[in-house]
C-alpha positions as CSV (number, residue, x, y, z in Angstrom):
1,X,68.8,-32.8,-40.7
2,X,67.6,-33.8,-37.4
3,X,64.7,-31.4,-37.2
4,X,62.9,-28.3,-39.1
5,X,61.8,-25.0,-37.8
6,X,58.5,-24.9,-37.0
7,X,56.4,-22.9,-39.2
8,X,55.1,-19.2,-37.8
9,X,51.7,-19.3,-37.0
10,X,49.2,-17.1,-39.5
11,X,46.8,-14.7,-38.1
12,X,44.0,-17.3,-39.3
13,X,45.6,-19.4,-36.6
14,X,45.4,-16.5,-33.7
15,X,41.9,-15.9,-31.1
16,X,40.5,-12.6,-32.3
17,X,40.6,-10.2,-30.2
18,X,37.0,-9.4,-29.7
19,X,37.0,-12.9,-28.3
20,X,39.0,-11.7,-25.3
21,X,36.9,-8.4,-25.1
22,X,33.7,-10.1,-24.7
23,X,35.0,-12.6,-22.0
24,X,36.2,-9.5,-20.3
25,X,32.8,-8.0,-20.5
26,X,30.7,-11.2,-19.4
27,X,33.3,-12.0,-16.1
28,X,32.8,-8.2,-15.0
29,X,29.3,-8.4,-15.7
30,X,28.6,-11.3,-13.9
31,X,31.0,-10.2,-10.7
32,X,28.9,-6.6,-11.1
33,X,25.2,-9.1,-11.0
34,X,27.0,-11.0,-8.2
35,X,27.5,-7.8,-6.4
36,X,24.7,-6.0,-7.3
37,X,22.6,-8.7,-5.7
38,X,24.7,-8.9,-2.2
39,X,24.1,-5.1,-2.0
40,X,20.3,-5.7,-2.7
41,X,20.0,-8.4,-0.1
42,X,22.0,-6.1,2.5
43,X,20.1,-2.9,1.5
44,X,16.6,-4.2,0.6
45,X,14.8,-2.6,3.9
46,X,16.3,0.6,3.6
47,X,15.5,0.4,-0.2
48,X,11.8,0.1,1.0
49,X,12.3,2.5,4.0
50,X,13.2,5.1,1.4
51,X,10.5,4.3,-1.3
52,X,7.7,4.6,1.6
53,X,9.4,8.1,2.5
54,X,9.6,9.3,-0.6
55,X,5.8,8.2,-1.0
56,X,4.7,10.0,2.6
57,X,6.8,13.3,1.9
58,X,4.6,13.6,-2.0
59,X,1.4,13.0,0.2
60,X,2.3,15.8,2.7
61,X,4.1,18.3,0.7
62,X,0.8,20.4,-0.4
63,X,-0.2,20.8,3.1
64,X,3.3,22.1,4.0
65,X,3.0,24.3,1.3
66,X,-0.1,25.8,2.4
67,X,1.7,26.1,5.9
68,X,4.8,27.6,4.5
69,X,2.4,30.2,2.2
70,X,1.3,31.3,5.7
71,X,4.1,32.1,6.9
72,X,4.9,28.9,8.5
73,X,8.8,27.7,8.5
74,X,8.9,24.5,6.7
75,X,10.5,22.8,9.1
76,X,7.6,23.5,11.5
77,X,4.7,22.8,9.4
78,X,6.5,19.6,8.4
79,X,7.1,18.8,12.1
80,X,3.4,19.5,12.6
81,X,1.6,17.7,10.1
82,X,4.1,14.7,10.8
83,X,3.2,14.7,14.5
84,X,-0.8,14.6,13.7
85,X,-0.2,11.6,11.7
86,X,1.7,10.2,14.5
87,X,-0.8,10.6,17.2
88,X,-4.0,9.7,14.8
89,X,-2.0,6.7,14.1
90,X,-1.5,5.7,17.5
91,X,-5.0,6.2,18.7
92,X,-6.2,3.6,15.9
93,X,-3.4,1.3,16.8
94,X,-4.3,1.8,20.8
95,X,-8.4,1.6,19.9
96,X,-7.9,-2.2,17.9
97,X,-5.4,-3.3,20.4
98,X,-7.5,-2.9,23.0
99,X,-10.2,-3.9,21.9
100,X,-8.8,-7.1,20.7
101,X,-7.4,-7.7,24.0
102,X,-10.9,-6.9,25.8
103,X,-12.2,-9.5,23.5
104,X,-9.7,-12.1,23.7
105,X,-9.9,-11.4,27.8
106,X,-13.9,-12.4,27.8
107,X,-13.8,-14.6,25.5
108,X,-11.4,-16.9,27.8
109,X,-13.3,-15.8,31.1
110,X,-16.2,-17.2,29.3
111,X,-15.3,-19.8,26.8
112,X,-17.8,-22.4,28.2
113,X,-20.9,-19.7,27.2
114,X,-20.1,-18.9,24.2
115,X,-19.3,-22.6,22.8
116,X,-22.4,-23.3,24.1
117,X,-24.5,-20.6,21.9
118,X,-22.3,-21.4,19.0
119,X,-22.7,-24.8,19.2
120,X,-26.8,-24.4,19.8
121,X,-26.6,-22.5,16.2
122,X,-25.3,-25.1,14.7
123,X,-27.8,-27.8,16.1
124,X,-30.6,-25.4,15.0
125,X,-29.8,-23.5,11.9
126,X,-27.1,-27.1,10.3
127,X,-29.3,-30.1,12.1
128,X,-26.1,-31.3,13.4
129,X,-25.5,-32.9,16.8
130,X,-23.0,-31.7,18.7
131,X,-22.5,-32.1,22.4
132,X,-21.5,-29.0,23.8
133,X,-20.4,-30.5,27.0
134,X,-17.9,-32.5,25.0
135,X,-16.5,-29.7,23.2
136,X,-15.9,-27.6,26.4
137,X,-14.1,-30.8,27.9
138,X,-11.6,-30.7,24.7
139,X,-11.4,-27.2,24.9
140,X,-10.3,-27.6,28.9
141,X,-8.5,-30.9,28.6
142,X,-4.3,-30.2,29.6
143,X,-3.8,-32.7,26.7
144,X,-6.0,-31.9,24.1
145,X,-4.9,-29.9,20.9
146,X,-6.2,-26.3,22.1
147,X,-4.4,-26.3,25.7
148,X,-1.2,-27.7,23.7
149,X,-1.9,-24.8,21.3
150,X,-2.2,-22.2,24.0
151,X,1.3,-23.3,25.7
152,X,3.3,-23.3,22.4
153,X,2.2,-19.4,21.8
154,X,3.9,-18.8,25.1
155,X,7.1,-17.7,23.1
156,X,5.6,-16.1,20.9
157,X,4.8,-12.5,23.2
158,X,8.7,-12.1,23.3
159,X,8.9,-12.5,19.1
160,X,6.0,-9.9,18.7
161,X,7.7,-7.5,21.3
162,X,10.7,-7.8,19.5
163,X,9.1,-7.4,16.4
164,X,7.2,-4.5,17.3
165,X,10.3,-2.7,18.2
166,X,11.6,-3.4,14.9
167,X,8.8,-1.6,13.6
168,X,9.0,1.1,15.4
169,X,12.4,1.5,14.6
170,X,11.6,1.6,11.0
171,X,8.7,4.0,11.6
172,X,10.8,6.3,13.3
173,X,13.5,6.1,10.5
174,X,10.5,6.8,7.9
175,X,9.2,9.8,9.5
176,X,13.1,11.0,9.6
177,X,13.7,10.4,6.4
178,X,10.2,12.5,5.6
179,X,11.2,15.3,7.5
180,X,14.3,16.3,6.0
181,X,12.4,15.3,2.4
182,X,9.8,18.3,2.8
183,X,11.1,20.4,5.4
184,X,14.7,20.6,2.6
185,X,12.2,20.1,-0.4
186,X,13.1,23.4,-2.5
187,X,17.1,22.7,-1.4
188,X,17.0,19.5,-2.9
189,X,15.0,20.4,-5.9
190,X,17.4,23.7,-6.3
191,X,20.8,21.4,-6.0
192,X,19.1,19.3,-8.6
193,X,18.2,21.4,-11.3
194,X,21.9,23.5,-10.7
195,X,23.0,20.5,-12.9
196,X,20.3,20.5,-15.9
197,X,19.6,22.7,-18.7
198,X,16.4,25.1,-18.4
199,X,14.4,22.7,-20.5
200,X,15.4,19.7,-18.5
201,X,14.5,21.8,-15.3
202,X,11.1,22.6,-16.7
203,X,10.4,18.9,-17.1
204,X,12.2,17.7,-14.1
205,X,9.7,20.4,-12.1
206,X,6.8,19.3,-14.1
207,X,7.0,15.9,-13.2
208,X,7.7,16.4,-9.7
209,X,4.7,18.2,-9.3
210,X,2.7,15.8,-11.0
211,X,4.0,13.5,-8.4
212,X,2.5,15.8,-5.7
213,X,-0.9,15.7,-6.9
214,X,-0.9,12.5,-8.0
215,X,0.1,11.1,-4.3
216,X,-1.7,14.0,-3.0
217,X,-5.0,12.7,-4.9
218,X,-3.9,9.2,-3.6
219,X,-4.4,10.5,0.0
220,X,-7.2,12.2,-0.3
221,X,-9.7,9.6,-2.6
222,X,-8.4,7.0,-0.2
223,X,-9.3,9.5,3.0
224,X,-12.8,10.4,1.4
225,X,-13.7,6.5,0.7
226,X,-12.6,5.2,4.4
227,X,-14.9,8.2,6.0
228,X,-17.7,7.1,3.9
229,X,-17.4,3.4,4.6
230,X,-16.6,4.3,8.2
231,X,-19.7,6.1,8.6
232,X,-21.8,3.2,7.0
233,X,-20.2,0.6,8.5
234,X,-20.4,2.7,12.5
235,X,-24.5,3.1,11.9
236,X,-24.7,-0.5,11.0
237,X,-22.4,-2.1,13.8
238,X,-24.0,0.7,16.3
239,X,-27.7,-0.7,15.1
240,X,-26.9,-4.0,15.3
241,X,-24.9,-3.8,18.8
242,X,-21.8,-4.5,18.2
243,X,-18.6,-4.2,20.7
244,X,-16.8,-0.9,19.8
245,X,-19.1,-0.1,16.9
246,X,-16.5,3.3,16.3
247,X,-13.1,1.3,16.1
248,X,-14.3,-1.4,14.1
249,X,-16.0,1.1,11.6
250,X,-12.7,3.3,11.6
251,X,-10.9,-0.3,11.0
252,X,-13.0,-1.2,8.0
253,X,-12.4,1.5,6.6
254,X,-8.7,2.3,7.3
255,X,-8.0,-1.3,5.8
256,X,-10.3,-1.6,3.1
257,X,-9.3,1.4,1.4
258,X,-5.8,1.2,1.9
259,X,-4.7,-2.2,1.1
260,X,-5.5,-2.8,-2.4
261,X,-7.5,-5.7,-3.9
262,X,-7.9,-7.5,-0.8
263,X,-8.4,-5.0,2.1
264,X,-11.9,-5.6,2.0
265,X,-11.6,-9.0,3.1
266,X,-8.7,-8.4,5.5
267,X,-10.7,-6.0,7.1
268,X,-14.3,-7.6,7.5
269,X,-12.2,-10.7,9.4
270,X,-12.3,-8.3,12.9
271,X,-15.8,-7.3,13.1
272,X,-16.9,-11.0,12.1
273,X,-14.7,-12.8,14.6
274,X,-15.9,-10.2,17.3
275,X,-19.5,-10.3,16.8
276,X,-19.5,-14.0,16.2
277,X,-18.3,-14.6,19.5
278,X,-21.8,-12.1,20.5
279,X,-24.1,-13.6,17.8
280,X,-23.1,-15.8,14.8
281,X,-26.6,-14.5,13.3
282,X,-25.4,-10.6,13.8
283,X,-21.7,-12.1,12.5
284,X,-23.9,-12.9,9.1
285,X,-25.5,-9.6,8.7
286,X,-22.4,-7.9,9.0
287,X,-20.7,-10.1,6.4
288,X,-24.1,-8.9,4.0
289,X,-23.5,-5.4,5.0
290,X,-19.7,-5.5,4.2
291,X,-20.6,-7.3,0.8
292,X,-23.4,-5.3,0.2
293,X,-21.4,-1.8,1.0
294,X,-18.5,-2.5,-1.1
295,X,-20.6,-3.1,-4.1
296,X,-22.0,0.0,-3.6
297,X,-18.9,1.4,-3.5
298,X,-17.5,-0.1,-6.4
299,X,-20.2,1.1,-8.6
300,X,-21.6,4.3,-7.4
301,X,-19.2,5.9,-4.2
302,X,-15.8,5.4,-5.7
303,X,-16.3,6.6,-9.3
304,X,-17.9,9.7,-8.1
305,X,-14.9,10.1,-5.6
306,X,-12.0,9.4,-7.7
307,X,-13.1,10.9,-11.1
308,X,-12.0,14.5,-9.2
309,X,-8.9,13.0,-7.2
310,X,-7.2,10.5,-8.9
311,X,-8.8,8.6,-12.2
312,X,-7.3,5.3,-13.1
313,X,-8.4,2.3,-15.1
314,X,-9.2,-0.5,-12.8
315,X,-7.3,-3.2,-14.4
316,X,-4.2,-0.8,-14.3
317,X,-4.9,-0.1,-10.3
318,X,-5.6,-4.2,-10.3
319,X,-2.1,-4.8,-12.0
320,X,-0.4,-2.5,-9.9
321,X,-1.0,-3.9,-6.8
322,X,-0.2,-7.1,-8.0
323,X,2.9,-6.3,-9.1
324,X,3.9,-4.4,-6.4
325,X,3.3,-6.8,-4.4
326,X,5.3,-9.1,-6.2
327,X,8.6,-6.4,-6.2
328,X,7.8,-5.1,-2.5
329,X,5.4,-7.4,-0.7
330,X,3.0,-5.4,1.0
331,X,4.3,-2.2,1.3
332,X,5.0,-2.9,-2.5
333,X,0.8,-3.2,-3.4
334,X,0.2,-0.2,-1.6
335,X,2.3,2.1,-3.7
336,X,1.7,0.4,-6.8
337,X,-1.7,1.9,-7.4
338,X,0.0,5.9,-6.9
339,X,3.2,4.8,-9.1
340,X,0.6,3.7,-11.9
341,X,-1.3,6.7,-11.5
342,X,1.9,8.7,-12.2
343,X,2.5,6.8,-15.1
344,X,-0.8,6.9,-16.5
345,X,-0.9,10.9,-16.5
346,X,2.7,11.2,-17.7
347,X,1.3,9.3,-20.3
348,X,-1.6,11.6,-20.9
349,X,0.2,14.6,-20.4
350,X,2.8,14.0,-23.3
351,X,2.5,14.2,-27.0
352,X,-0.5,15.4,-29.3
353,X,-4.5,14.3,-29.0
354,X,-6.1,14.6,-32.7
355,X,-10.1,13.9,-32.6
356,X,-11.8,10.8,-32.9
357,X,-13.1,9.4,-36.6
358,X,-16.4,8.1,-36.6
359,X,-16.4,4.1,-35.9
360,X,-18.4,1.8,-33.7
361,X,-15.3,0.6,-32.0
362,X,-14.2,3.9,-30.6
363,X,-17.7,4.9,-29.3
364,X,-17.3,3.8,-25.5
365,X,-14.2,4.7,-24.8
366,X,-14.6,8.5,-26.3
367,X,-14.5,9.3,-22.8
368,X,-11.1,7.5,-22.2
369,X,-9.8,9.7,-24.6
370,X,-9.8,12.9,-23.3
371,X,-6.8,14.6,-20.9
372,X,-6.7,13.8,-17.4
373,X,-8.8,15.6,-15.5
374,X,-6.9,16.0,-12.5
375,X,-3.7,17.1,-14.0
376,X,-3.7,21.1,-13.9
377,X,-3.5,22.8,-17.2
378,X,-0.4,24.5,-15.3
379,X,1.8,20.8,-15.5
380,X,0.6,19.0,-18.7
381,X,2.2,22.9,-20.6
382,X,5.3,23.0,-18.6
383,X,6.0,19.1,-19.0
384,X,5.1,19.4,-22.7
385,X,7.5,22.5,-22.5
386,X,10.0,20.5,-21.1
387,X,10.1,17.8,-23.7
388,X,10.2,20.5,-26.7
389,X,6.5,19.8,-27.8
């Protein structure tokens, strides 16, 4: 015979199928990763546009509340309390900008004075010897380094105009998206529990309002820490006679509370670049004060402040804001620190608390152990309620 039938293969011989299921799955999974991350890329700002809105309308809804209790329309009160932010937010922008300017105005009128006293402190206080005279020429020479400096930053007032008006675009899509948030609050909190079970609406409502007070205490620790440190900061720039002793106080205290971890720092930079250019010995005492002020903060002003308002562990608020910051950027660190505190009492508001046995381990943190304070009895029942406990 010239040939033989070739044997039919036997199922040992065939792929599985599974095999072809789970290449299935991985190729749609990685075109859905490849996808998902074009989408991210594309819709990463108005992801953080939204986040930010979300954060502002929890921060204003109590006050909107109280309005709307009064017989305000929502929309009104919303529109109100928006507009006050607005115009107390432009006034500090308008105060620092100008007074930047006015100091970056005199300090070029008279650069040749004030290298001159900075450069006769370091002779005295550093026994260095450093001709002033020189250091004016360099400073006034077409070729040197600063003059090239100052011509290269020519281009750069068109990049910060145009990045200013993309930030005030964003600003103005914010407080949009903040508007209809509160002003349509109990519309979009009605159109969401429509779809949920009455227990699920109980805990759905539960946690919403923890997110209220929990942004809400946010606010108002933060607001309550920068009019403290604003007044300390004003009596001590006022005494010591210091160029626009109010902004820079308001600034310090703006900034330091309200950037996390490293405000502090960001904020002393103004006040000790504009009274160097005064007096590099006042520029020293206000770098002590700052110091010396936020270590009275951190151990007597703060925990006072925020045991009422918002109580958090500070290597949780530390963590945070780093990682925040590492998801976000900046916007990122400053709504870590409300997002933790969030989780923390959701934490503490769910499941049983049995008392403490007797053991030196557990003695200093007895105090850690209770509820959280700041969480109304109202919330921790109705969230408990809500997850059948």
């Amino acid at each position: 015979m010239s040939g033989e039938a070739e044997a039919p293969k036997s199922d040992d011989d065939r792929i599985p199928r599974w095999v072809w299921r789970a290449s299935l799955i991985f190729w749609l999974g990685f075109l859905a990763t490849i996808l998902f991350r074009y989408a991210y890329s594309r819709l990463a700002s108005l992801l953080i546009i939204g986040l930010v809105s979300l954060f502002l309308s929890l921060a204003i809804e109590p006050g909107v509340t109280r309005l709307a209790r009064r017989g305000w329309r929502r929309g009104g009160a919303t529109m109100l309390i928006i507009l006050g932010i607005v115009v107390g937010a432009s006034f500090f922008v308008g105060a620092i900008g100008t007074l930047v300017g006015t100091q970056a105005a005199d300090l070029a009128r008279n650069s040749e004075r004030y290298v001159n006293r900075t450069v006769d402190f370091l002779n005295d206080n550093l026994n260095t010897d450093i001709d002033p005279q020189k250091v004016n020429d360099s400073i006034q020479d077409p070729d040197g380094s600063v003059q090239r400096f100052i011509r290269g930053q020519q281009g750069t007032a068109i990049k910060l105009s145009v990045t200013a008006l993309g930030l005030l675009l964003q600003a103005f899509s914010i407080l949009l998206f903040t508007f209809y948030l509160v002003a349509d609050g109990p519309k979009l909190r009605r159109a969401i529990c429509r779809r949920l079970k009455p227990e699920r609406q109980e805990r759905v409502l539960a946690t919403w309002e923890l997110a209220i007070e929990k942004t809400g205490g946010y606010i108002y620790s933060r607001v309550l820490l920068a009019t403290v440190s604003a007044i300390v900061h004003w009596i001590a720039f006022q005494s010591l006679g210091t160029a626009a002793p109010v902004a820079l106080a308001v600034w310090v205290g703006l900034v330091s509370q309200f950037i996390p971890v490293i405000g502090t720092y960001i904020a002393g930079v103004l006040p000790v670049l504009i009274t160097f250019i005064d007096s590099p010995v006042k520029a020293i005492i206000v770098i002590v004060v700052i110091v010396a002020y936020q270590q009275l903060e951190n151990f007597l002003v703060a925990p006072k402040i925020t045991a009422r308002t918002m109580e958090i562990h500070p290597a949780i608020s530390f963590g945070s804001a780093i990682a925040g910051a590492a998801l976000l950027g900046p916007v990122g660190a400053i709504l870590g620190l409300p997002v933790a505190a969030m989780a923390v009492a959701l934490v503490g508001a769910s499941g049983d608390r049995h008392e403490l046995i007797e053991n030196p381990l557990v003695e200093s943190t007895e105090r850690a152990s209770r509820p959280v304070r700041n969480l109304s009895l109202g919330a921790r029942r109705r969230f408990r309620r809500g997850r059948g406990v």
